[in-house]
C-alpha positions as CSV (number, residue, x, y, z in Angstrom):
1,X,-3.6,-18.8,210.8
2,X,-3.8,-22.8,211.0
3,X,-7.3,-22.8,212.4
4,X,-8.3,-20.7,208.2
5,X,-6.4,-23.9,206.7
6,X,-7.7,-26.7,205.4
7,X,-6.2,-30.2,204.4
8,X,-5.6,-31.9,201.1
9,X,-8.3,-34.5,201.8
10,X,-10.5,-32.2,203.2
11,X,-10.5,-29.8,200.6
12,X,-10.5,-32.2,198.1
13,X,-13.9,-33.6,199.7
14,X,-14.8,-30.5,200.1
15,X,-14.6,-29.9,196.1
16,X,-16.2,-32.9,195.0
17,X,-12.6,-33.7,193.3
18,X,-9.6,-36.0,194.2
19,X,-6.6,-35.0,196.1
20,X,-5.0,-36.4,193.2
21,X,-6.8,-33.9,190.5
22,X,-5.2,-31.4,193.0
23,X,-1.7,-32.1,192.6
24,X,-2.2,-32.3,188.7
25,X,-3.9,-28.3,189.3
26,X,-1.2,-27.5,191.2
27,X,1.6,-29.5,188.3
28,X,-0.7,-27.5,185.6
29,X,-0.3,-23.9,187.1
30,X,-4.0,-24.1,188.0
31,X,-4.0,-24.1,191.8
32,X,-1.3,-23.3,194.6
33,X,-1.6,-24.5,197.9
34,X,-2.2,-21.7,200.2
35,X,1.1,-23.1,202.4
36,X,3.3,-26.0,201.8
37,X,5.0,-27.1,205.3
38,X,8.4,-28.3,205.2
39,X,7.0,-31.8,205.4
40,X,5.6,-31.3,202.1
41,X,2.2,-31.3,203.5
42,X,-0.1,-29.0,201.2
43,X,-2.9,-26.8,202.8
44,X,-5.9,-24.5,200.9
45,X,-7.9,-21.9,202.2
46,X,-11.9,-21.7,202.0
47,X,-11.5,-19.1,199.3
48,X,-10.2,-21.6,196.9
49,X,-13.1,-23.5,196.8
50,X,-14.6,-20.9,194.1
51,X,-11.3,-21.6,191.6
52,X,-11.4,-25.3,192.2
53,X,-15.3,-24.9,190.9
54,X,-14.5,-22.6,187.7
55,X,-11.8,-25.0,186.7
56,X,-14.4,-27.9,186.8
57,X,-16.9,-25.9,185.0
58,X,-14.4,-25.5,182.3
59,X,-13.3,-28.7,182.1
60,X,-17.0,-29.8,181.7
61,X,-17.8,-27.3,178.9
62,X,-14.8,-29.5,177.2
63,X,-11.5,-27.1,177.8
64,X,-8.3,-28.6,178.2
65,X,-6.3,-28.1,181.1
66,X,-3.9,-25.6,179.3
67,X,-7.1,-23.6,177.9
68,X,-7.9,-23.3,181.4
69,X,-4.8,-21.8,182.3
70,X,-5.2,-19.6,179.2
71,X,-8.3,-18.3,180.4
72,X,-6.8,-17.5,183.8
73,X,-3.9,-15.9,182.1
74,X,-5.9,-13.7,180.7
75,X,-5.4,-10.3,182.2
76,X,-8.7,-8.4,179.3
77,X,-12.0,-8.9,181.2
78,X,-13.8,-8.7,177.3
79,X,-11.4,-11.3,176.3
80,X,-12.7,-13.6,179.6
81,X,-16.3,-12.7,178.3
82,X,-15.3,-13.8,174.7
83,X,-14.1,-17.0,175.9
84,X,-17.0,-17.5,177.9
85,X,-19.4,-17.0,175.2
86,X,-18.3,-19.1,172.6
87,X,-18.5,-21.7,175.5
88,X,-21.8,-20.8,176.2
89,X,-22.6,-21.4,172.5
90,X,-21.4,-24.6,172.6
91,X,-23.5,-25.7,175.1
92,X,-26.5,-24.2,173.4
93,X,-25.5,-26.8,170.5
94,X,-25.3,-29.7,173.3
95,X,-28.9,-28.7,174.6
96,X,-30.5,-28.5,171.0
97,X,-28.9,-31.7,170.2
98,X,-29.8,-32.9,173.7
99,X,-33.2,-32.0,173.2
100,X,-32.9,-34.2,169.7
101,X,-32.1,-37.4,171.4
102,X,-34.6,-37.3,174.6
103,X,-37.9,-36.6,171.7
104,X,-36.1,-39.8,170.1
105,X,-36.7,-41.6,173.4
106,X,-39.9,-40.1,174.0
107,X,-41.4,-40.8,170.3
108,X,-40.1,-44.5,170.7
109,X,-41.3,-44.9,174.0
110,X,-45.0,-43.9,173.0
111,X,-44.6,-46.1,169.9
112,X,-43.3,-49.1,172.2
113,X,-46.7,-48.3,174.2
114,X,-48.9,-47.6,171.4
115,X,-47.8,-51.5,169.9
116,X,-48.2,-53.0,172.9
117,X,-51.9,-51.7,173.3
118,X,-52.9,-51.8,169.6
119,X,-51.2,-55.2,168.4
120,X,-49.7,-56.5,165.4
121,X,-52.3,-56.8,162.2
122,X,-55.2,-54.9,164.1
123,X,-56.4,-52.1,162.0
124,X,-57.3,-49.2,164.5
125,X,-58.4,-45.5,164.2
126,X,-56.2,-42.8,165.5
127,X,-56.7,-39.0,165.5
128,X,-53.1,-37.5,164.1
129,X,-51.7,-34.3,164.6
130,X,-50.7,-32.5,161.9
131,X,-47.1,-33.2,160.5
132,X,-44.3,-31.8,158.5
133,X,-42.7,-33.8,156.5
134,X,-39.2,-33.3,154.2
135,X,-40.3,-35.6,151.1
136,X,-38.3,-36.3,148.0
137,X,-39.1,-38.5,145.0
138,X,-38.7,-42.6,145.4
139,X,-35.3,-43.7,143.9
140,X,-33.9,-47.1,143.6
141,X,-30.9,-48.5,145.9
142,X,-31.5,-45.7,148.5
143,X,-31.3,-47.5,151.8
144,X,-33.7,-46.1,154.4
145,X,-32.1,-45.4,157.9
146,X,-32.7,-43.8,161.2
147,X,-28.7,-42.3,161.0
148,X,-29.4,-40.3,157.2
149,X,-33.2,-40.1,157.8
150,X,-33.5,-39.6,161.7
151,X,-36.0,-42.3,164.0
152,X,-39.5,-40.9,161.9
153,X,-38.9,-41.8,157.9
154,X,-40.6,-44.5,154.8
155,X,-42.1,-43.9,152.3
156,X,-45.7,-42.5,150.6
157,X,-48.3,-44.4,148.0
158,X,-49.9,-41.9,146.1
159,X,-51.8,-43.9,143.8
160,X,-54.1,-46.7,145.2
161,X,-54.7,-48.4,141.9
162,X,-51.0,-49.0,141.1
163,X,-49.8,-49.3,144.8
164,X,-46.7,-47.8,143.9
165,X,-44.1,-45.9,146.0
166,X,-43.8,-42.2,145.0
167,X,-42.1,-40.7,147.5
168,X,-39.6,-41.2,150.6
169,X,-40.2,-39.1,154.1
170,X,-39.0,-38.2,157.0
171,X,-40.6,-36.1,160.2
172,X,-39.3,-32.6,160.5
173,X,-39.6,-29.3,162.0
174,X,-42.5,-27.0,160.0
175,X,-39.8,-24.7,158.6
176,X,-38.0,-27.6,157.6
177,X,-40.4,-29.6,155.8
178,X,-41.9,-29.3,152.3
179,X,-44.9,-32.0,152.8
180,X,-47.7,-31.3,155.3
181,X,-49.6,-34.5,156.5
182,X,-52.9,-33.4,157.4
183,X,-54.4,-33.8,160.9
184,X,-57.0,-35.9,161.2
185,X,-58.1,-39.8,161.5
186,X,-55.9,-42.3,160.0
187,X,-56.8,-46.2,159.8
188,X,-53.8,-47.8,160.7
189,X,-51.9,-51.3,161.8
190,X,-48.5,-52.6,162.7
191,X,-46.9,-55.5,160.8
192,X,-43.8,-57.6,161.8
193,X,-41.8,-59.1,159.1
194,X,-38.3,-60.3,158.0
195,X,-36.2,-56.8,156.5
196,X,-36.2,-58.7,153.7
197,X,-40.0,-58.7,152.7
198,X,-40.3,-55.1,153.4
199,X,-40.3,-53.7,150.1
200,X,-42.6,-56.0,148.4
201,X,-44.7,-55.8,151.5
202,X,-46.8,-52.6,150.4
203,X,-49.1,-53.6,147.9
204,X,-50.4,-56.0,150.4
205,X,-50.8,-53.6,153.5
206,X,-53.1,-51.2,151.2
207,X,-55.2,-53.7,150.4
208,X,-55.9,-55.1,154.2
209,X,-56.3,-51.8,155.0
210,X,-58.9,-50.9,152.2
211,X,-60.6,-53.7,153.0
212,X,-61.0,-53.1,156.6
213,X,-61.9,-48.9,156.2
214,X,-62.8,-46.3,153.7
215,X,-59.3,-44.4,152.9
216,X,-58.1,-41.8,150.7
217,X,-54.5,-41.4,149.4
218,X,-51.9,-40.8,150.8
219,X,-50.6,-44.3,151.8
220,X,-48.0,-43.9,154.2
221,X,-45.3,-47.2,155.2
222,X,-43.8,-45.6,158.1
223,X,-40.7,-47.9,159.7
224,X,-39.7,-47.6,163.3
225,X,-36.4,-48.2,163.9
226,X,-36.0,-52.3,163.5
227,X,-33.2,-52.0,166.4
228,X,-35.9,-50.4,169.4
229,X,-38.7,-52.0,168.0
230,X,-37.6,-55.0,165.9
231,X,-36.0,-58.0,167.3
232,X,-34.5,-61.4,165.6
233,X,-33.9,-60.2,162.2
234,X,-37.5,-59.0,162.1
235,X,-38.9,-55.0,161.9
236,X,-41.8,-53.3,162.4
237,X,-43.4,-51.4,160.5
238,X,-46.2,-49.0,160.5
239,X,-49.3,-48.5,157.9
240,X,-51.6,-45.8,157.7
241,X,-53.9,-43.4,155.6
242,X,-55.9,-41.0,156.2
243,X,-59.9,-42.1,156.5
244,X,-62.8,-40.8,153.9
245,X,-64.9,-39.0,156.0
């Protein structure tokens, strides 16, 4: 029977866990040695190995250690499934908002790239996808920022002639969006300045760009994040419209 045993340390190794995550298993209800020797020594059998694993996986989906023991205690196999789904819809949350954050990274990555290859003040021609955008109407003492807005957002010119903001904007999924940009080429150029001059800024940026290409409204004043793309006080930001073909 010795030779099916296996040690603290050795199972423990063997479980990717510490001996002392054991002993709190075995405090919590969650694991029994297979035999305890009079000299206290604790030993497991390979079989184990399987409840050492579902306890980790619960633990990583979030439980407690007493919801652990609660699942375990649960004698209903529907119950167990019950359980086990709403975990499973929990992680389906953690993927979708997974997913969120690594098209963050991605979209400032190619941004990072895209500045570093374009320039600051360089008016360029890019072919854009088309977008959906969630707009609502320009108000006064609304602060733009990544947290309410997410990492895409600014603000759209309508009308050349008075250079005026009309509306704020922020990238969203088609069924969430009420503002379609249209695919096509766009004249555009980056622009570093102090937070500060940002809002005055516009009127300025639509006329360098008319003056370098043929554009149609919309104007769009799109800022990138001033804490992945800024630096000293200073932000980027990012003017385009679309080109009169």
């Amino acid at each position: 029977m010795d030779e099916e045993l296996i040690k603290t340390g050795d199972f423990a190794k063997m479980c990717s866990v510490t001996k002392k995550a054991l002993y709190v298993y075995e405090a919590k209800g969650l694991l029994q040695p297979a035999v305890v020797k009079d000299n206290g020594y604790r030993y497991y059998r390979l079989e184990q190995v399987d409840q050492v694993a579902t306890i980790r996986l619960l633990e990583k989906l979030g439980s407690s250690l007493q919801e652990v023991g609660n699942f375990f205690a649960l004698k209903d196999l529907n119950e167990r499934q019950k359980y086990l789904a709403k975990q499973q819809e929990a992680v389906e949350r953690e993927i979708a908002e997974l997913e969120k954050i690594k098209s963050s990274l991605v979209f400032f990555d190619q941004q990072i790239s895209d500045l570093k290859q374009t320039g600051l003040n360089k008016v360029t021609i890019e072919t854009c996808p088309e977008e959906y955008l969630e707009a609502s109407p320009f108000r006064h003492g609304v602060s733009l920022n990544p947290i309410s807005f997410g990492p895409r957002y600014g603000v759209i010119v309508d009308d050349f002639e008075k250079a005026e903001i009309s509306r704020f904007f922020k990238v969203v999924e088609r069924k969430e969006g009420n503002y379609v940009k249209a695919a096509g080429k766009y004249a555009c150029f980056y622009q570093e300045m102090e937070n500060d001059n940002v809002a005055g800024n516009g009127p300025k940026a639509l006329e360098h760009l008319r003056s370098k290409a043929k554009i149609v409204p919309p104007f769009y004043q799109e800022d990138f994040s001033s804490s992945v793309l800024g630096h000293d006080g200073s932000v980027i930001i990012k003017y385009s419209a679309k080109l009169d073909l």
